[in-house]
C-alpha positions as CSV (number, residue, x, y, z in Angstrom):
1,X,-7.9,19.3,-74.0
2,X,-4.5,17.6,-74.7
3,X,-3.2,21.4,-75.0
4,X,-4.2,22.6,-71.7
5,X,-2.8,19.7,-70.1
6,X,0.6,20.1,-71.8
7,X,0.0,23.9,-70.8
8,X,-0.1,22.8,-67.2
9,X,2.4,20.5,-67.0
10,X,4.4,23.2,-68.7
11,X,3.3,25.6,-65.3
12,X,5.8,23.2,-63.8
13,X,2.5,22.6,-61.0
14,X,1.5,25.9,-61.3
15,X,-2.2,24.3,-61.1
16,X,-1.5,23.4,-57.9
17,X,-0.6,27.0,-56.7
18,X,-3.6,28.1,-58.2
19,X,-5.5,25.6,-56.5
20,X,-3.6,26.3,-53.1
21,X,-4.2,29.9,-53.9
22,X,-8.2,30.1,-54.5
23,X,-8.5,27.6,-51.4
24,X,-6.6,30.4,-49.3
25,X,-8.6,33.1,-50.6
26,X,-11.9,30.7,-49.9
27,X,-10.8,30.2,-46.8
28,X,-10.2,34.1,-46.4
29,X,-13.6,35.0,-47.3
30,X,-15.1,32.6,-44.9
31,X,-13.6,34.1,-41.9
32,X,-14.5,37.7,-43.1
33,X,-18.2,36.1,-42.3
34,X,-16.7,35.3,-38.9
35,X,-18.0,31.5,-38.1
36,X,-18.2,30.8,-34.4
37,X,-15.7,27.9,-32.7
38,X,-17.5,25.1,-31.0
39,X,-15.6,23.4,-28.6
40,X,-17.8,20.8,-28.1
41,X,-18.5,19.2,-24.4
42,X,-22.7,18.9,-24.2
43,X,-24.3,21.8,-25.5
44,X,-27.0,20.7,-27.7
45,X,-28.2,24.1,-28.3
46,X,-24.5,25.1,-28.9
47,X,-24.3,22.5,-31.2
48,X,-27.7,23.3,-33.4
49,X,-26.7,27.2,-33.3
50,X,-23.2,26.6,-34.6
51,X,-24.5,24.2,-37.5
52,X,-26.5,26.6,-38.5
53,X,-24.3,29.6,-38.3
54,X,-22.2,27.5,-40.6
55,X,-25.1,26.8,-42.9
56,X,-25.9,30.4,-43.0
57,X,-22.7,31.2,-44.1
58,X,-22.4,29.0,-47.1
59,X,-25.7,29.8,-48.8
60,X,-23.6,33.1,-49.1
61,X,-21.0,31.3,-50.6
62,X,-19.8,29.4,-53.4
63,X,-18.9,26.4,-52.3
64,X,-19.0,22.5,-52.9
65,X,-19.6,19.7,-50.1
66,X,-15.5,18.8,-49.9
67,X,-15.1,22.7,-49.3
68,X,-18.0,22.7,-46.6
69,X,-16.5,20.2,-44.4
70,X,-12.9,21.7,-44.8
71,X,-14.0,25.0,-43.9
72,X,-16.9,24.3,-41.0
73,X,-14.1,21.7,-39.2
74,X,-11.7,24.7,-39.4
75,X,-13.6,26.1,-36.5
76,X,-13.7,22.9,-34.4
77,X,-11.8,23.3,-31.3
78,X,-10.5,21.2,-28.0
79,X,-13.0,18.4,-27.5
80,X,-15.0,18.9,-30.8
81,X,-11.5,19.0,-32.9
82,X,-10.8,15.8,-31.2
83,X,-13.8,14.3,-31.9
84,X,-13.6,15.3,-35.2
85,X,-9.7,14.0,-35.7
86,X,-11.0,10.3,-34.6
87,X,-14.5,10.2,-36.8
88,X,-12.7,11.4,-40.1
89,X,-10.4,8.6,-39.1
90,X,-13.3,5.9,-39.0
91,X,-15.2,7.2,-42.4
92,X,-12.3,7.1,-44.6
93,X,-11.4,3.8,-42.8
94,X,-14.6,2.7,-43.9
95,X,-13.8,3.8,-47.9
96,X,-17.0,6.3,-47.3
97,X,-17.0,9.9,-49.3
98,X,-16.9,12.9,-46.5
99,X,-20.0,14.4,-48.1
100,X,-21.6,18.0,-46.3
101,X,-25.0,15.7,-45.6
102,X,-22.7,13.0,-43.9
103,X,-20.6,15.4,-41.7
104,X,-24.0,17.3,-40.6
105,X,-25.4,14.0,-39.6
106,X,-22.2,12.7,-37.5
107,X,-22.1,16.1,-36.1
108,X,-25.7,16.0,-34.8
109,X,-25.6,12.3,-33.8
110,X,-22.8,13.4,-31.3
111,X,-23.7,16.5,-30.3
112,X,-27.7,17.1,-30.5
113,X,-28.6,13.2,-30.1
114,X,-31.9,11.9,-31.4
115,X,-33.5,11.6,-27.9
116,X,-33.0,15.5,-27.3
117,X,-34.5,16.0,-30.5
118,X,-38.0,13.8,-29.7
119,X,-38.0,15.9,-26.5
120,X,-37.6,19.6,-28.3
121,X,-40.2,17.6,-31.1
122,X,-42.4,16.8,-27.8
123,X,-42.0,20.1,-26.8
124,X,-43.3,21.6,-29.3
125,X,-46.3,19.5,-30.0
126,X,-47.4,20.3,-26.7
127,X,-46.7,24.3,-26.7
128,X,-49.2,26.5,-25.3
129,X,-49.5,30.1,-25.1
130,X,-50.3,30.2,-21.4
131,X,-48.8,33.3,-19.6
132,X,-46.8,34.4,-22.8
133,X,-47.7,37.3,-24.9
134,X,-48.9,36.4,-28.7
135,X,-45.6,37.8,-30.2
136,X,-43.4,35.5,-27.6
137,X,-45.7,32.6,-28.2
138,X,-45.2,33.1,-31.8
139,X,-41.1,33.7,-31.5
140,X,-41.0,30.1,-29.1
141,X,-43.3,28.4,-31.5
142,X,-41.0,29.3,-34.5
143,X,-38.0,28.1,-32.5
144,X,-39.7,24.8,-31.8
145,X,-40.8,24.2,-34.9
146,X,-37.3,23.3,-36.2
147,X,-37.4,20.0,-35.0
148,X,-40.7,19.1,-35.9
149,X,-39.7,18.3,-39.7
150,X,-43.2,16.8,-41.5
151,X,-44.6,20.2,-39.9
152,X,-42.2,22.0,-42.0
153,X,-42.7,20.9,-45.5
154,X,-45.0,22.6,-48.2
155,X,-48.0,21.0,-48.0
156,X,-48.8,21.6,-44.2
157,X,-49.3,25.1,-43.6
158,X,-52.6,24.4,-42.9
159,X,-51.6,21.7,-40.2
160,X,-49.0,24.4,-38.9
161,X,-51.7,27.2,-38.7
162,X,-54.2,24.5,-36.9
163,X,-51.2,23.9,-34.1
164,X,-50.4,27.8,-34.0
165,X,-54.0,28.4,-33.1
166,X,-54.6,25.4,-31.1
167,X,-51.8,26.8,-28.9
168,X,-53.3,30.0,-28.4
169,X,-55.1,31.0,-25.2
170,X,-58.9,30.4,-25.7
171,X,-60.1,33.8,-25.2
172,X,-58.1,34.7,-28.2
């Protein structure tokens, strides 16, 4: 160990570049996958669809939570990179780690508030097929579903079968 230090120090902070370096090629590879901006203003849909662009981008890659929030805030722009600037402020004020978990639940605190949440959750509690055809009943209920979290753990596919067909026309 002490000779890979003095081998470093002897790089004369060539760690560094190599740090610099695979951050910039990290970096590089993320916007091959190319993330979407989000500008922020009240688009709660906007909001949930970017987060999870961003999500669906780092299960393809190698990456830790420190990386995560450097490379998702990237893409904030105008009024999202402002409210960004002013939140980082008041969590390291604070002396609190900027974990991946942490900057997801900010983000969706300010952008996909609780209340609209209960109302997608309500939503889809009450979903009925009505006019729509099985396969868009089906694709809505899916969609829904989301934000209905205890309906989306392992042990209650039988519960989420039991609302599909509840939902379902009763002629079918």
């Amino acid at each position: 160990m002490a000779q890979a230090l003095a081998q470093n120090q002897g790089n004369g902070g060539h760690g560094q570049d190599d740090q610099r370096e695979a951050e910039e090629r990290r970096l590089d590879r993320f916007m091959r996958n190319k993330p979407p901006n989000f500008k922020g203003r009240f688009n709660p849909e906007g909001a949930l669809t970017w987060m999870e662009g961003m999500e669906r981008i780092f299960r393809a890659m190698v990456t830790n939570d420190v990386q995560k929030v450097r490379l998702a805030t990237h893409m904030l722009a105008e009024e999202a990179e402002y409210w960004w600037t002013s939140t980082k402020r008041r969590i390291e004020a604070s002396g609190d780690a900027i974990a991946w978990v942490r900057f997801m639940n900010e983000f969706l605190r300010n952008y996909f508030p609780e209340d609209l949440r209960n109302k997608k959750e309500a939503e889809f509690l009450n979903l009925k097929q009505g006019s729509m055809s099985i396969a868009e009943y089906a694709a809505k209920y899916e969609e829904l579903s989301r934000f209905c979290p205890y309906i989306n753990v392992k042990d209650a596919i039988v519960s989420k079968c039991v609302k599909f067909e509840n939902g379902l026309r009763l002629e079918i």
